[in-house]
N, C-alpha and C positions, 0 to 999 in steps of 0.2 A: 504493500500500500504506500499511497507518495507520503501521507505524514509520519508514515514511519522513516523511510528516509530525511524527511527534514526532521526528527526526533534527534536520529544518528548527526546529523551534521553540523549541529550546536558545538563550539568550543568547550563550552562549561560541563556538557554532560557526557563530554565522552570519557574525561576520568571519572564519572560519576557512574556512570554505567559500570566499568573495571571495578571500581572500590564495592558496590553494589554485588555483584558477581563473585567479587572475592570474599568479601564477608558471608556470604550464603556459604558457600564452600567452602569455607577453612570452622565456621560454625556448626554446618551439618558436619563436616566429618569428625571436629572435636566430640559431639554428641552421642555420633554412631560408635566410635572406640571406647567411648566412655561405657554407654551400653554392655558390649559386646562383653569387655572384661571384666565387669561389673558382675555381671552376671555368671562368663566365666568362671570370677575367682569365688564366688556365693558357692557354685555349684561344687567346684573342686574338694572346697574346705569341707562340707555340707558330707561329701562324700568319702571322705576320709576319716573324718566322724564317724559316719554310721560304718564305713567299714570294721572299726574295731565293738562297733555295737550294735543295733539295728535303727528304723522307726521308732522303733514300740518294743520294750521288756516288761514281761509279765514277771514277778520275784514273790518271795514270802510277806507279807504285812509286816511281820516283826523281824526284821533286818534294820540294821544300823549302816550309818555310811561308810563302809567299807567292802572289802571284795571276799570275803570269810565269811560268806552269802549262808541262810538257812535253806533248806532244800525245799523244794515243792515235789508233790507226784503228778507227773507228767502222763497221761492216759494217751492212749489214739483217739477216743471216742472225743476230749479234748481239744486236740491238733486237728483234727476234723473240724469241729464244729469254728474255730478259731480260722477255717481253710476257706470257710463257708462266706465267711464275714467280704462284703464289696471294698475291692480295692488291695485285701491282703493277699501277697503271693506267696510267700512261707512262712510259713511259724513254726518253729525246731528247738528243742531245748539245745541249752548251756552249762557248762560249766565253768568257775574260776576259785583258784585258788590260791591266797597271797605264799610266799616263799621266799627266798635271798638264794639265789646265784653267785658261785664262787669259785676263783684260781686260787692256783697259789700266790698271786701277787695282790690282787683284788676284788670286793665284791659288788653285788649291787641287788638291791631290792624288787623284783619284780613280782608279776601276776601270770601265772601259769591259765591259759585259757583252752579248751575246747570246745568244741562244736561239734553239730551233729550234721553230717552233710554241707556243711559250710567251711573253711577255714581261713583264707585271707583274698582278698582281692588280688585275681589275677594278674593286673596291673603293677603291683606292687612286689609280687616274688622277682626278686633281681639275683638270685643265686641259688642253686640247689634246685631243690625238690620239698613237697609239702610232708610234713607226717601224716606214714600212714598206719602205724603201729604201734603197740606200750614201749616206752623206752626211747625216743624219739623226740624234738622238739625243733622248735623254727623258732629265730630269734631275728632281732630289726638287727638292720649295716649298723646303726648306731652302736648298739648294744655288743656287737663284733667288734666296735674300734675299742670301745670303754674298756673288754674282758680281754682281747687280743684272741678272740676265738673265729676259728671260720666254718666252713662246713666241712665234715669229718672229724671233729674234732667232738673230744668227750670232755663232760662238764658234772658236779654236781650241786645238785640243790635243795637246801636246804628248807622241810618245812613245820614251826613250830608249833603244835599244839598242846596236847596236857605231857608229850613226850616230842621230843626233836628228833624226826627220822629224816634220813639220805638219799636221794635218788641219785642214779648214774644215768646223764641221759648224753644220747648222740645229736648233734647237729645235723642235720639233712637239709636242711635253706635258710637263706637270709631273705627277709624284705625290708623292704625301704617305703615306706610310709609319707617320707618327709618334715613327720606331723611328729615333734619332739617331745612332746608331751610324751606321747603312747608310743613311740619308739624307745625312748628308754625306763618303760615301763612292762608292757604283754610280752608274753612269749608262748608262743601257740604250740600247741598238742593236740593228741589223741581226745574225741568227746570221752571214749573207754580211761583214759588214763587217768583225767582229773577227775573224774567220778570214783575211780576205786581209790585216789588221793584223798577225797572227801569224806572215806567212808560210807558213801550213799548205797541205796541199795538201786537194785536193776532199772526202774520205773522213777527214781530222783532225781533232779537236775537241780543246778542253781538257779534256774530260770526257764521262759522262754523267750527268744526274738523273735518278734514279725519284722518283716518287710514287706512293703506296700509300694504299688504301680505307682503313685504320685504323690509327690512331697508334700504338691498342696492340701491333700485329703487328710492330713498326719493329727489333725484335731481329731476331725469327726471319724475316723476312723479308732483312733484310741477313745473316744463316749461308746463305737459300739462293742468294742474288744473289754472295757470297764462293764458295760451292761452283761455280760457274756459270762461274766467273772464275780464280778463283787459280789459279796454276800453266800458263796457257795465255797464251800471249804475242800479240800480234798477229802479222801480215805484220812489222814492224818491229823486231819482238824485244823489244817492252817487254810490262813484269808491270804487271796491274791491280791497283788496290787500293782495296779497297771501307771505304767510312766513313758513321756516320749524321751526321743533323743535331745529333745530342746529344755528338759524340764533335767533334765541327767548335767547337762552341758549350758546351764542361763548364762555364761560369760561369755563362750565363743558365740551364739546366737546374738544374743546382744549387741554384738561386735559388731555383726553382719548387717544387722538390721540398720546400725550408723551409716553405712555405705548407701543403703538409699534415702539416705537424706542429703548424703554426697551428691549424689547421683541427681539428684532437684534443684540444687544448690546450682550445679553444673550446668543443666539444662537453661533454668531459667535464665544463667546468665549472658548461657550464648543465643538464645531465644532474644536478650532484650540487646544485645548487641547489633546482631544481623538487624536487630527492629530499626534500629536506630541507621541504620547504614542506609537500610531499602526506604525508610522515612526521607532518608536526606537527597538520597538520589531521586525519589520522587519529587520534591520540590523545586531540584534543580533543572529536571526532565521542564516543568510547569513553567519554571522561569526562563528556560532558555527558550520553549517554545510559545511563548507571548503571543507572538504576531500572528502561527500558525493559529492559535483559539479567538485571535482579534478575530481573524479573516472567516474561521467557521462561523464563528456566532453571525458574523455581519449577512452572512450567506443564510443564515435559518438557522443550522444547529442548535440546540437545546446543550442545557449544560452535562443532562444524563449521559448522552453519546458522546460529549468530548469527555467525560471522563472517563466514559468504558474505554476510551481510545490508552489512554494516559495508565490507565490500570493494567489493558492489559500488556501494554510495553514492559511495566513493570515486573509482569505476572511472567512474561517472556524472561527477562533477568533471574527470576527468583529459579525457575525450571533451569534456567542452564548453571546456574550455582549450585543447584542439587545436581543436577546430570554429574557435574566436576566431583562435589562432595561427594558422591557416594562410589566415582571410580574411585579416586585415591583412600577413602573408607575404608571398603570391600579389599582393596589391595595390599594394603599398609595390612588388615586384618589377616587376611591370607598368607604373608608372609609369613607373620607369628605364629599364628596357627600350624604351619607346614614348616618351619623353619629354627620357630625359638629366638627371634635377635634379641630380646632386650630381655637380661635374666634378674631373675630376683633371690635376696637372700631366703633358703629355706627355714632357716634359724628363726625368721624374723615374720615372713606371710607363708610358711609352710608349704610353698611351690616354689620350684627352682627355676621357673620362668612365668609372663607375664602371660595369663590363661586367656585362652578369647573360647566363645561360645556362639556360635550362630543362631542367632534366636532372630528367624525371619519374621514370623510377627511382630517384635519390636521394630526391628526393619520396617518395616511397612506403615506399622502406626506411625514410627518418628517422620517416615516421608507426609503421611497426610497432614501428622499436625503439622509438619512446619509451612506448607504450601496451607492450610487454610488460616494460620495465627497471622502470617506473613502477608495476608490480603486483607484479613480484616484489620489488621494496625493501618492499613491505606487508606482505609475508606474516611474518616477523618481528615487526614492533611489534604484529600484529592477534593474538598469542600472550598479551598482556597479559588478553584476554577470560576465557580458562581460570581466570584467577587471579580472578575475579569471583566471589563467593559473594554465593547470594540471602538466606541470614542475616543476613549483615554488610549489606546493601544494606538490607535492615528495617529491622535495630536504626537505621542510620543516619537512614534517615527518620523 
């Protein structure tokens, strides 16, 4: 159209147009990576949690905060009905038991765990093999550096009750968790081995973990796993008591939950930024083409249709500063993703590099809002047109 070429060929707005353009895209794409690992690093940490635990632990009522857990009897009729429940996909008893691990130069305090059907996230075995028999144990890389122990290598461990008895146990794997806490803390076994450690008998566990299809269901999924449970005792007269993984762990949750308040903090800021850009360049679009709106109006034009004109030039800028944002986005993202550049201490965020997550619905929302936030911030300054007389726009030329 010819007023879009006399738009283009104003002095005034053709760095106005650039500054416009570039602020869209260097603010979409701050927003999309913000996203991206946002959520990334939510999910990672999220996951490494629950791999030394589940969703949801079902334990004794009269257990104290500790891991020298009272036993429950675990039924099939139970695990069944617990199977039954929307949203869970295993519920399997547990065992743990605390103990001290020791050389001859040093020791250290951990928690002997097993599983029934579970043992550690695949992701995570970085050396060896899993236990698969009594006598047997998998320890964190951590826990290898501290004792100087690797895989093949024999250990014993020490665990005190009303008598302190020894175990001789063999190494068969190392994992890496990256998660320091429970790195040099668990050390996985046999579900058989830390049961007959415990004393329990065939049908006891120290518990059970559910896991569940989706994270977001982790409430109401634990009211119907509580309904399920509460008030029905075993054969042994003990009450269950149902707990999530967030109610085990309110610090690192907490933690996470800060991040999306980052994550608003961020948005809004490059939201009011770009505003401010595509406000300014709309104005100067307005100012530089004076004459073109003297000369409409003088012809008939109404003020609605020069300013659809005016909007959507701008609407043109705002599409191609997302077109730019969200290649260099997507790309910048994709390298990390596939590549790893920018590492982080694990000591410190628990992942040895900066995690991206492709959550194309976010994608997609973040394109809509910023293309309809970014039009209606316009409709306001694009009010200035009304005030344009093609008189005064004569006299002036």
């Amino acid at each position: 159209m010819s007023y879009d070429k006399d738009l283009r060929k104003g002095e005034l707005s053709r760095p106005a147009i650039k500054i416009a353009i570039a602020s869209v895209a260097i603010g979409f794409l701050v927003m999309l990576l913000t996203l991206f690992i946002v959520i990334g690093f939510k999910n990672e940490v999220k996951n490494k949690v629950i791999g030394f635990g589940s969703h949801i632990q079902i334990v004794n009522f009269d257990n104290n905060n500790t891991y020298q857990l009272r036993p429950i009897v675990v039924t099939d009729s139970l695990l069944h009905t617990l199977g039954q429940i929307e949203h869970v996909q295993t519920a399997l008893p547990f065992c743990t038991k605390p103990g001290i691990i020791k050389t001859q130069d040093t020791f250290q305090g951990i928690v002997i765990k097993g599983r029934s059907g579970r043992v550690v996230q695949e992701e995570n075995l970085c050396a060896g093999t899993i236990p698969t028999k009594q006598g047997e144990i998998m320890i964190s890389k951590r826990l290898s550096n501290i004792l100087s122990l690797t895989t093949g290598d024999s250990c014993f461990c020490y665990f005190i009750d009303e008598n302190v008895r020894v175990r001789k146990y063999r190494i068969t794997g190392l994992y890496d968790s990256q998660f320091s806490d429970f790195d040099e803390l668990f050390v996985v076994s046999t579900f058989d081995e830390v049961q007959q450690l415990n004393g329990f008998e065939e049908d006891e566990a120290s518990g059970i973990e559910i896991l569940i299809s989706d994270f977001s269901f982790i409430d109401e999924t634990a009211d119907e796993v509580y309904l399920h449970t509460a008030n029905r005792p075993d054969k042994n007269g003990n009450l269950l008591y149902t707990e999530t993984i967030e109610e085990q762990n309110p610090g690192i949750f907490a933690w996470l939950r800060l991040l999306d308040m980052n994550v608003i903090i961020i948005l809004l800021l490059m939201i009011s930024v770009s505003s401010f850009c595509i406000i300014s360049s709309l104005i100067i679009l307005i100012l530089d083409g004076t004459q073109l709106i003297g000369t409409l109006k003088s012809l008939g034009a109404d003020n609605h249709f020069i300013r659809k004109i005016f909007l959507y030039q701008t609407a043109h800028l705002i599409v191609r500063g997302l077109l730019i944002g969200n290649i260099a986005g997507l790309s910048l993202a994709a390298l990390q993703y596939f590549f790893h550049i920018i590492p982080l201490n694990p000591a410190t965020y628990y992942v040895s590099y900066v995690p991206i997550a492709w959550s194309w619905s976010a994608w997609l929302l973040l394109n809509i809002a910023t293309i309809i936030i970014s039009l209606l911030v316009l409709v306001a300054p694009s009010s200035i047109i009304s005030r344009i007389s093609p008189a005064q726009v004569m006299r002036f030329e």
